[in-house]
C-alpha positions as CSV (number, residue, x, y, z in Angstrom):
1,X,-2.5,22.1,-9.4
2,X,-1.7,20.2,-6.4
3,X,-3.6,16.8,-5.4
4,X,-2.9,16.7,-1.4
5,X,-3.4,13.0,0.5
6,X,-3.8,12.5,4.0
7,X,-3.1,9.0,5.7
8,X,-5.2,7.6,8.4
9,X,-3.2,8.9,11.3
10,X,-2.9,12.8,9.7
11,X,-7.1,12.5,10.1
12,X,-7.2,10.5,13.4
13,X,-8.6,13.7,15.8
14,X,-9.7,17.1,15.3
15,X,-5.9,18.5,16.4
16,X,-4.7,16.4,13.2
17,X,-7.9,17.6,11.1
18,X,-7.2,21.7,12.0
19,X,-3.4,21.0,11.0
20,X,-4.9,19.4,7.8
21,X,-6.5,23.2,7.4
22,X,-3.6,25.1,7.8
23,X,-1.8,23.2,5.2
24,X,-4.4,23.3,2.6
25,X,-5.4,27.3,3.5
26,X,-1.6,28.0,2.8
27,X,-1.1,27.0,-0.9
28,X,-4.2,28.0,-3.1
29,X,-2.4,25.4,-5.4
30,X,-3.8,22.7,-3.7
31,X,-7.2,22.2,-4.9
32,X,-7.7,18.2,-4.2
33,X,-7.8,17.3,-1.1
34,X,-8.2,13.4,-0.6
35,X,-8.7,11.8,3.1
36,X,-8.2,9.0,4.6
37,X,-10.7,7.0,7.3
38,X,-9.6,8.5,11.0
39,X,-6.1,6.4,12.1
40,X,-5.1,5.5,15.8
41,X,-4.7,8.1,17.9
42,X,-2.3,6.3,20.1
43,X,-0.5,2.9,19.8
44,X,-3.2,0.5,21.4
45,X,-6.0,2.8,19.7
46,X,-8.2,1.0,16.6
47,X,-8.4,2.4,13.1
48,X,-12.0,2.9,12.1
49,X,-11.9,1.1,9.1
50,X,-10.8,-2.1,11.6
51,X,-13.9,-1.3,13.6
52,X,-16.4,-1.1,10.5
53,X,-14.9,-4.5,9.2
54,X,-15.7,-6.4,12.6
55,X,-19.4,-4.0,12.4
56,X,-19.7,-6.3,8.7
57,X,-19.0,-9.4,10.3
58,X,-21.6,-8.7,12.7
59,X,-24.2,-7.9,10.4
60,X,-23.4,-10.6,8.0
61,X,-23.8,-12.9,11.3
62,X,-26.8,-11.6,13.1
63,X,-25.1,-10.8,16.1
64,X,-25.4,-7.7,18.3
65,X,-23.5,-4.7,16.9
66,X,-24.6,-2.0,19.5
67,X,-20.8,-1.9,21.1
68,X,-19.0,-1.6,17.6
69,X,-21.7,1.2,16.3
70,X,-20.9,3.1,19.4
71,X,-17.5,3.3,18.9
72,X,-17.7,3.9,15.3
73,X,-19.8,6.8,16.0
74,X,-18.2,7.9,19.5
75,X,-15.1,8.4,16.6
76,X,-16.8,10.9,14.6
77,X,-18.9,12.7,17.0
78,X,-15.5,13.1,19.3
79,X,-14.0,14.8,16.5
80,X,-17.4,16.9,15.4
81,X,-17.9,18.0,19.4
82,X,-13.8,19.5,19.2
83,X,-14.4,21.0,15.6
84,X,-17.2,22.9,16.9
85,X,-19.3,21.6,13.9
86,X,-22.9,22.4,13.1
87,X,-25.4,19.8,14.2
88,X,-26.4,19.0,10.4
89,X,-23.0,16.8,9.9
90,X,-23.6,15.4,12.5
91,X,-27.0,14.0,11.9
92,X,-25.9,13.4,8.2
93,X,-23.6,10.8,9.3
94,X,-25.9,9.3,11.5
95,X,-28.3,9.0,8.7
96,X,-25.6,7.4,6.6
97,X,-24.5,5.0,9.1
98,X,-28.4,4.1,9.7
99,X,-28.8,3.7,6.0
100,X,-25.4,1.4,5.7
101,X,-26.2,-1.3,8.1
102,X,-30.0,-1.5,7.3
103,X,-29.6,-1.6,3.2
104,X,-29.9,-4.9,1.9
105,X,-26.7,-6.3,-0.1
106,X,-26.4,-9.2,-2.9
107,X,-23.3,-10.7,-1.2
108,X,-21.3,-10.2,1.6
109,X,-18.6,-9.2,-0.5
110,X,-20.5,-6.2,-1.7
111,X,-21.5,-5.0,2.2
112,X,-17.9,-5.2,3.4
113,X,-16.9,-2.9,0.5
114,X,-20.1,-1.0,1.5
115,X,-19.3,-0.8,5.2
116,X,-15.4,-0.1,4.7
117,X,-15.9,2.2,2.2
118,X,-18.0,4.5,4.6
119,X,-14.8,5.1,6.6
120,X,-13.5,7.6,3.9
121,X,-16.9,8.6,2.9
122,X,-17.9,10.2,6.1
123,X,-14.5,11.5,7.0
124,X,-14.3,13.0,4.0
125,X,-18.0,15.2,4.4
126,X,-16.7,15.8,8.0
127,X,-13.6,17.4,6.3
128,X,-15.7,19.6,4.0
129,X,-18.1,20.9,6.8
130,X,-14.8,21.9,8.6
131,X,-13.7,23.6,5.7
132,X,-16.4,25.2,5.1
133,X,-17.3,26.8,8.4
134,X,-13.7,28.2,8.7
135,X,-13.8,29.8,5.5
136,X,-11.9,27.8,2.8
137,X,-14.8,27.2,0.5
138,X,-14.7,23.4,0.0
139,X,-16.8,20.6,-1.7
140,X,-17.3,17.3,-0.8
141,X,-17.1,15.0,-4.1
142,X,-17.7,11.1,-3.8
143,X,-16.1,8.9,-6.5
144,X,-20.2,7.9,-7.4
145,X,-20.4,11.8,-8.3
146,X,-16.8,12.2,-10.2
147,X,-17.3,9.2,-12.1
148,X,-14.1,7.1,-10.7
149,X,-14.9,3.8,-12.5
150,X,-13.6,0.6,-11.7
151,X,-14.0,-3.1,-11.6
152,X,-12.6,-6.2,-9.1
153,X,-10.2,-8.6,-11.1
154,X,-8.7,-11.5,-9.6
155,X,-9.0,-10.2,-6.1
156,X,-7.8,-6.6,-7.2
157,X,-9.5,-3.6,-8.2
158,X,-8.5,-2.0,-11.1
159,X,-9.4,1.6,-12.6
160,X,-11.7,1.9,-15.6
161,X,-10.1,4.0,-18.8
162,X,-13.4,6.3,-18.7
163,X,-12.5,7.0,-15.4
164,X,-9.6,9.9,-16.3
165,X,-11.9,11.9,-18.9
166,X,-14.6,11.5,-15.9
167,X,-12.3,13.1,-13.4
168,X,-11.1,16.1,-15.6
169,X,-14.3,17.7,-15.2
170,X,-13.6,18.4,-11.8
171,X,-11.4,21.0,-12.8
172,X,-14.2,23.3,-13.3
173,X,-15.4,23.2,-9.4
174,X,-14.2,26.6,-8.1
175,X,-14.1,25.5,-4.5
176,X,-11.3,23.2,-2.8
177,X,-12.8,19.2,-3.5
178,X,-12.7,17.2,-0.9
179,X,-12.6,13.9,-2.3
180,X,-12.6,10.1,-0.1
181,X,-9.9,7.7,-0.7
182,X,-9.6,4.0,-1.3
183,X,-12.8,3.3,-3.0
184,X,-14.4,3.5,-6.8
185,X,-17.7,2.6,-8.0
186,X,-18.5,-0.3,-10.2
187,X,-20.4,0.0,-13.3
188,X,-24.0,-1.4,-11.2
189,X,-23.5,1.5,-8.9
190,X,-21.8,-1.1,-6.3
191,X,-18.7,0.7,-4.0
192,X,-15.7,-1.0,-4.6
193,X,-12.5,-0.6,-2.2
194,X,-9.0,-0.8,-3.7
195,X,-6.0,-2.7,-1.0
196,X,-5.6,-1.6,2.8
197,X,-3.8,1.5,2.2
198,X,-5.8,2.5,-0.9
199,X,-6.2,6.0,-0.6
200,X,-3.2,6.7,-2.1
201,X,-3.8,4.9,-5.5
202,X,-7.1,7.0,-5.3
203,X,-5.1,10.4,-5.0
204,X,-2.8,9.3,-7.8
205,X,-6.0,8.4,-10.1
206,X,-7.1,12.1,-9.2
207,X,-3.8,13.3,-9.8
208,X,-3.8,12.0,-13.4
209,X,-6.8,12.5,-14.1
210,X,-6.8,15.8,-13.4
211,X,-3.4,16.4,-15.0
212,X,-1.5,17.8,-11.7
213,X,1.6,19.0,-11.6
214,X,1.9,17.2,-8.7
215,X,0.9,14.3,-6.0
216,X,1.3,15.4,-2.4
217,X,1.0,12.4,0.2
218,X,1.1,13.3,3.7
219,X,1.7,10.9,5.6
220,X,3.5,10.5,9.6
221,X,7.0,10.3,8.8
222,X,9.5,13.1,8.0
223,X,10.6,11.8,4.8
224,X,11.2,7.4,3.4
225,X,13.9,6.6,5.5
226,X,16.5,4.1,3.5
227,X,15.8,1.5,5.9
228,X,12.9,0.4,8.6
229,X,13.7,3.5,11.3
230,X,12.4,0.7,13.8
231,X,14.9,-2.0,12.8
232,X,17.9,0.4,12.0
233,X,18.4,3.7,14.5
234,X,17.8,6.5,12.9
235,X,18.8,6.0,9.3
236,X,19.3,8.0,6.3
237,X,16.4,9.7,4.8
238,X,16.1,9.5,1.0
239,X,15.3,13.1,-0.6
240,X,14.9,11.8,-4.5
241,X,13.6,8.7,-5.9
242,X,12.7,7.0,-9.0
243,X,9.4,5.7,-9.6
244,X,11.1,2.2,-10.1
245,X,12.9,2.5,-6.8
246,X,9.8,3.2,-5.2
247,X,8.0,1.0,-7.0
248,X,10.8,-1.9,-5.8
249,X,10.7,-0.9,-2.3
250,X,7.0,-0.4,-1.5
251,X,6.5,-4.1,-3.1
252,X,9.2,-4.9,-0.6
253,X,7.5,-3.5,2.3
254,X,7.9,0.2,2.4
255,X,4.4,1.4,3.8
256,X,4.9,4.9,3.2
257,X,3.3,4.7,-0.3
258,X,1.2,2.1,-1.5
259,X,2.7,0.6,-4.5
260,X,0.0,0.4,-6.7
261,X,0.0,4.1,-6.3
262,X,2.8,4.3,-8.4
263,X,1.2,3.1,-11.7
264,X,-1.2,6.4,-12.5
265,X,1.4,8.6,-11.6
266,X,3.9,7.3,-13.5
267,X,1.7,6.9,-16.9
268,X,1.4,10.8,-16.3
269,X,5.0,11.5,-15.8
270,X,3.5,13.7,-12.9
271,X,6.3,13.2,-9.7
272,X,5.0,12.6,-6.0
273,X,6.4,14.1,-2.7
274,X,6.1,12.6,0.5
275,X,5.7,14.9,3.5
276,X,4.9,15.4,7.4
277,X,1.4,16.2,8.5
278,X,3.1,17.6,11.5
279,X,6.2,19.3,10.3
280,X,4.6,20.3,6.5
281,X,8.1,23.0,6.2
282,X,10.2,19.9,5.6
283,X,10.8,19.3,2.3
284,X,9.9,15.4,2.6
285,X,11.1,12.8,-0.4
286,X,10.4,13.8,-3.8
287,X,9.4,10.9,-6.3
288,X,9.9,11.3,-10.4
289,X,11.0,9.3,-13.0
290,X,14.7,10.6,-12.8
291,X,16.8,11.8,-10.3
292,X,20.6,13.1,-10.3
293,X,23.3,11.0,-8.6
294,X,23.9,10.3,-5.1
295,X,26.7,9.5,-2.9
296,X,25.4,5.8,-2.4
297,X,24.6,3.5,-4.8
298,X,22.0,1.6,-2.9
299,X,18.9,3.9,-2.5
300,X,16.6,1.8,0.0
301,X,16.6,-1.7,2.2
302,X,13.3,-3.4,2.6
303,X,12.1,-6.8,3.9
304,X,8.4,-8.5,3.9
305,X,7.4,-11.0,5.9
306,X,4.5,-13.7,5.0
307,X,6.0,-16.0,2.6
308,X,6.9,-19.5,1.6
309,X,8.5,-21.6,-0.9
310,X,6.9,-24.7,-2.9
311,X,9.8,-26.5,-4.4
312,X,9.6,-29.3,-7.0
313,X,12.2,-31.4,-7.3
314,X,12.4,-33.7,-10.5
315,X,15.4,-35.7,-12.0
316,X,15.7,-34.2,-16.3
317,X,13.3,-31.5,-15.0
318,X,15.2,-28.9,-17.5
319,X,14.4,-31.5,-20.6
320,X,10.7,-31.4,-20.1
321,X,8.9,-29.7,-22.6
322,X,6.2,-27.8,-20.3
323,X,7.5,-28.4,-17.1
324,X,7.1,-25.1,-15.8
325,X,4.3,-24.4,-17.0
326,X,2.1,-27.5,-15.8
327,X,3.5,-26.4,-12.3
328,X,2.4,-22.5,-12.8
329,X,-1.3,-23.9,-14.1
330,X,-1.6,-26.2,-11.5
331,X,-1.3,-23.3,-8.9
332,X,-3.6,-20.8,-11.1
333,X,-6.2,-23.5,-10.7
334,X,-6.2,-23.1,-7.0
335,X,-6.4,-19.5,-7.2
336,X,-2.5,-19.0,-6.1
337,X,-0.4,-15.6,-6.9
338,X,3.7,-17.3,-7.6
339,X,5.6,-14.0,-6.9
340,X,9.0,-15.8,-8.4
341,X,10.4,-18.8,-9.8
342,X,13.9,-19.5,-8.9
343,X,14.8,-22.9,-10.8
344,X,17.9,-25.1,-11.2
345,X,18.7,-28.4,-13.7
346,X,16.1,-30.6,-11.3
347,X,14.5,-28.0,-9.7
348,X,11.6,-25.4,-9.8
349,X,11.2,-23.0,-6.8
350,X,7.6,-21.5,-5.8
351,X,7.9,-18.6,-4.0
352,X,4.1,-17.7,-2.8
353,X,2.6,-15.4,0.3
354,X,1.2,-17.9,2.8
355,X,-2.0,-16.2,3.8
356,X,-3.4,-17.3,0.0
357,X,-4.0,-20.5,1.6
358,X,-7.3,-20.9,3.7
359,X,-6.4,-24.1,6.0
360,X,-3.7,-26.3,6.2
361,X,-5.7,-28.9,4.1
362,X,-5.5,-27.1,1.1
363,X,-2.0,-26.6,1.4
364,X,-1.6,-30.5,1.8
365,X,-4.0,-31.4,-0.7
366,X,-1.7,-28.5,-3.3
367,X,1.4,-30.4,-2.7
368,X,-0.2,-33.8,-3.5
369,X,-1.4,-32.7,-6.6
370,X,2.1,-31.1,-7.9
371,X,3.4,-34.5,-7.0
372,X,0.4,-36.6,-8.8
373,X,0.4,-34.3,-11.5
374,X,4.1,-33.7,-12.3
375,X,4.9,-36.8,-11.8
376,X,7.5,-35.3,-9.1
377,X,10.4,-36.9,-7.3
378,X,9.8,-34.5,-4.4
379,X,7.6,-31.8,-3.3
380,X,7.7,-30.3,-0.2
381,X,7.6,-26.2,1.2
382,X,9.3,-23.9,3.5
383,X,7.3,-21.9,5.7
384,X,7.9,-18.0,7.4
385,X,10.1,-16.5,5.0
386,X,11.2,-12.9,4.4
387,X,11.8,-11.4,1.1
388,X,14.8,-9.2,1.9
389,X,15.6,-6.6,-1.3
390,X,18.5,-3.8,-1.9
391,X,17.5,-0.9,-4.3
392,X,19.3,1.3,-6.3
393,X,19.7,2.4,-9.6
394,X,23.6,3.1,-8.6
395,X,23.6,-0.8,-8.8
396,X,23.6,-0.8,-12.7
397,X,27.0,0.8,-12.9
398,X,28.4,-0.7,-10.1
399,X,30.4,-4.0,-9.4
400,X,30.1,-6.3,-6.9
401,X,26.8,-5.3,-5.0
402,X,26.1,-9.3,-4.9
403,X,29.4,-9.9,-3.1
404,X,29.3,-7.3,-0.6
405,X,25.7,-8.1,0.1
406,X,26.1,-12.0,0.6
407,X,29.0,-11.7,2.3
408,X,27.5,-9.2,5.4
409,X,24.7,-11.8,5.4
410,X,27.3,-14.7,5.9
411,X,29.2,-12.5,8.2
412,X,26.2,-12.3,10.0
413,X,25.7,-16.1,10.3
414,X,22.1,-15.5,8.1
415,X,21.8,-18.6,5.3
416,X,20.3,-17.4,2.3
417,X,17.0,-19.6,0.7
418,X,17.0,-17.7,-2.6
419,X,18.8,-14.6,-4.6
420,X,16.7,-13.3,-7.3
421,X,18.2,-10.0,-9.5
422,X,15.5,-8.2,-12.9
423,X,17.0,-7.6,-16.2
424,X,16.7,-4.0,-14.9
425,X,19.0,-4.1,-12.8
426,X,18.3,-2.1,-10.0
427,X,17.3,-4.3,-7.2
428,X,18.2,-7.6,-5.7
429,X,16.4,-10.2,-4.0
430,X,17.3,-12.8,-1.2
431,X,14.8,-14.7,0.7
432,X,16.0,-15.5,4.3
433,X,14.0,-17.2,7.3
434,X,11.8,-14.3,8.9
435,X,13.9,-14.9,12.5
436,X,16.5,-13.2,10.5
437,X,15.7,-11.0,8.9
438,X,16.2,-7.9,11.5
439,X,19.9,-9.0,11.7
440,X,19.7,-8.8,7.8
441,X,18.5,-5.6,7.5
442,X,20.8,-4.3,10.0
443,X,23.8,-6.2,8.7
444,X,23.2,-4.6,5.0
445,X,22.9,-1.6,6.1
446,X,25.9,-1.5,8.1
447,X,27.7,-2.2,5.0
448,X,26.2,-0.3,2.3
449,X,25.3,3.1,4.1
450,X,27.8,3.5,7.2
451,X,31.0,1.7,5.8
452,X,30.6,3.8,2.3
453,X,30.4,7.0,4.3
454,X,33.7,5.7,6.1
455,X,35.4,5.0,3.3
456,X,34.8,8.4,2.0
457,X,35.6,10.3,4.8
């Protein structure tokens, strides 16, 4: 059994949608299909689930949502006009989108995950009725019906255990499922979305819950590419990778695969291939626990932007019993995710993403308080930082990675604000001002891709 995921822009018209058919109609393996809300269609287009989050606001607000409806529903009646669709789909979404904006909600939490939610939902009934009237017998399953279970922790949502003996019973439905992505339901009956980019945790939650053989995500993109193909010309594409590697890069900005994606599959031992909606023959990158060698021992470059650094500066800092962790309570008390903690003798480095912070006055009134509190010779932060990391699991039996990685930074004239390397290993951290870091990227991989093929040759 095959669990098959389409992105956002594999969904975005009814040309993508019919290509979505042909893929599914040619391997009777693939029996979970799991869809994304419709993408752009073009650069400057907007994604619908964009559209229904500025059709919340408006609600929320009391102001005049005619123009964002329209568009909302110009998006799925576009798509049902060039499908040729019976009329019935198209007055059942009409009746859901009527129902959405008129039910009454306890928060406004709840109706953004309501309104955002229905971006899957209705693509996905749209997808059956497709199905359905060109012959591939196909039901539509929503996560209320299948029992996908989960719960919002800490500003993330997280799957219930009953969830996976929920979704096994799904493997009694003759007909293709179509299921939607990115969204559970809590225990109250409430919709609850995962992370932008959620539909892929959902087809990994499917995929072990249903014990598949495999995860298919189809996505825009040929194969993972070992660098951003936008920063670096055409670089190399990755055909086998661990779940740790991917795992590493995604946190580090690969967008091809949402990390959190990573966690059901890799509890199941059940592998994940990344294809081409548009060129499905291509045999993509395939993701398992282990792979066999390759001819480079740095699998991936990736880079995030959207940090900064909180450091602490304290004379005897590495004497004091606690020190650490006052600093690390002080931050939990304002709701604040540390990613990592660099530290010297008389120093403690917070490395956080800056969008935590809701106005400048809580960042001010944060710093005052780890000086107050700490007792602190110094406090102050850094502002627009990239997290630059190297991947590999080639790196464990290799020297001097860290040396030829600093020195094409220095080369490059880039100053480096932090190097951070795991006990595992297999990836290595630097943060670097976010001006630099598309000189980084293409300075490392300058040396770790294109001058080891050279020194081969």
């Amino acid at each position: 059994m095959k669990i098959t995921k389409f992105g956002g822009s594999s969904l975005a018209n009814a040309k993508q949608i019919r290509k979505v058919f042909d893929i599914i109609k040619s391997d009777s393996d693939r029996k979970v299909v799991v869809v994304s809300a419709p993408g752009k269609r073009f650069s400057s287009d907007t994604k619908i689930t964009d559209n229904l989050i500025t059709l919340a606001k408006q609600v929320q607000t009391g102001q005049d949502i005619e123009e964002t409806l329209s568009a909302i529903k110009e998006r799925y009646m576009s798509i049902i006009k060039e499908l040729d669709l019976d009329q019935k789909i198209k007055d059942q979404l009409e009746k859901n989108l009527k129902k959405m904006i008129t039910a009454s909600y306890s928060s406004y939490e709840q109706l953004l995950n309501a309104f955002k939610a229905s971006g899957e939902d209705n693509n996905a009934q749209l997808v059956a009725a497709y199905f359905n009237e060109n012959g591939l017998p196909a039901k539509y399953v929503s996560p209320e019906e299948a029992g996908l279970y989960v719960c919002a922790q800490n500003g993330h949502t997280r799957v219930l255990p009953e969830t996976y003996a929920n979704l096994e019973q799904l493997s009694q439905t003759q007909e293709r499922i179509v299921f939607p992505g990115f969204f559970g339901i809590s225990k109250d009956k409430q919709r609850v979305t995962f992370s932008r980019g959620g539909s892929d945790i959902t087809g990994a939650i499917l995929a072990k819950g249903l014990k598949a053989d495999l995860y298919e995500n189809f996505t825009d993109v040929d194969a993972i590419f070992a660098a951003n193909p936008q920063i670096v010309g055409q670089p190399k594409k990755i055909n086998h990778l661990t779940y740790q590697e991917m795992r590493e890069l995604s946190y580090a900005g690969f967008s091809v695969l949402h990390h959190e994606a990573l966690r059901p599959a890799i509890m199941a031992d059940i592998p994940i291939r990344v294809k081409n909606t548009n060129k499905p023959e291509l045999p993509g990158t395939l993701i398992s626990k282990t792979r066999s060698e390759n001819d480079y021992h740095i699998t991936g470059i990736a880079s995030s932007r959207g940090f900064m650094s909180i450091s602490i500066a304290k004379y005897l800092m590495n004497e004091e019993v606690g020190f650490g962790a006052r600093a690390l309570n002080i931050m939990a008390e304002h709701n604040l995710s540390v990613e990592h903690i660099p530290t010297g003798i008389d120093e403690i480095t917070l490395i956080l993403r800056s969008d935590q912070f809701k106005s400048a006055a809580d960042e001010k009134a944060l710093l005052q308080e780890l000086q107050e509190k700490l007792n602190a010779d110094k406090v102050y932060q850094e502002k627009e930082l990239a997290l630059l990391m190297i991947v590999g699991e080639g790196m464990i039996s290799t020297v001097g990675t860290a040396a030829k990685a600093m020195a094409a930074l220095a080369q490059t004239g880039i100053n480096l604000k932090m190097i951070d390397q795991g006990s595992s290993e297999i990836s290595m951290l630097f943060g670097i001002a976010a001006a630099d870091e598309s000189r980084a990227i293409t300075a490392l991989y300058e040396t770790f891709f294109k001058a080891e093929v050279s020194v081969e040759k």
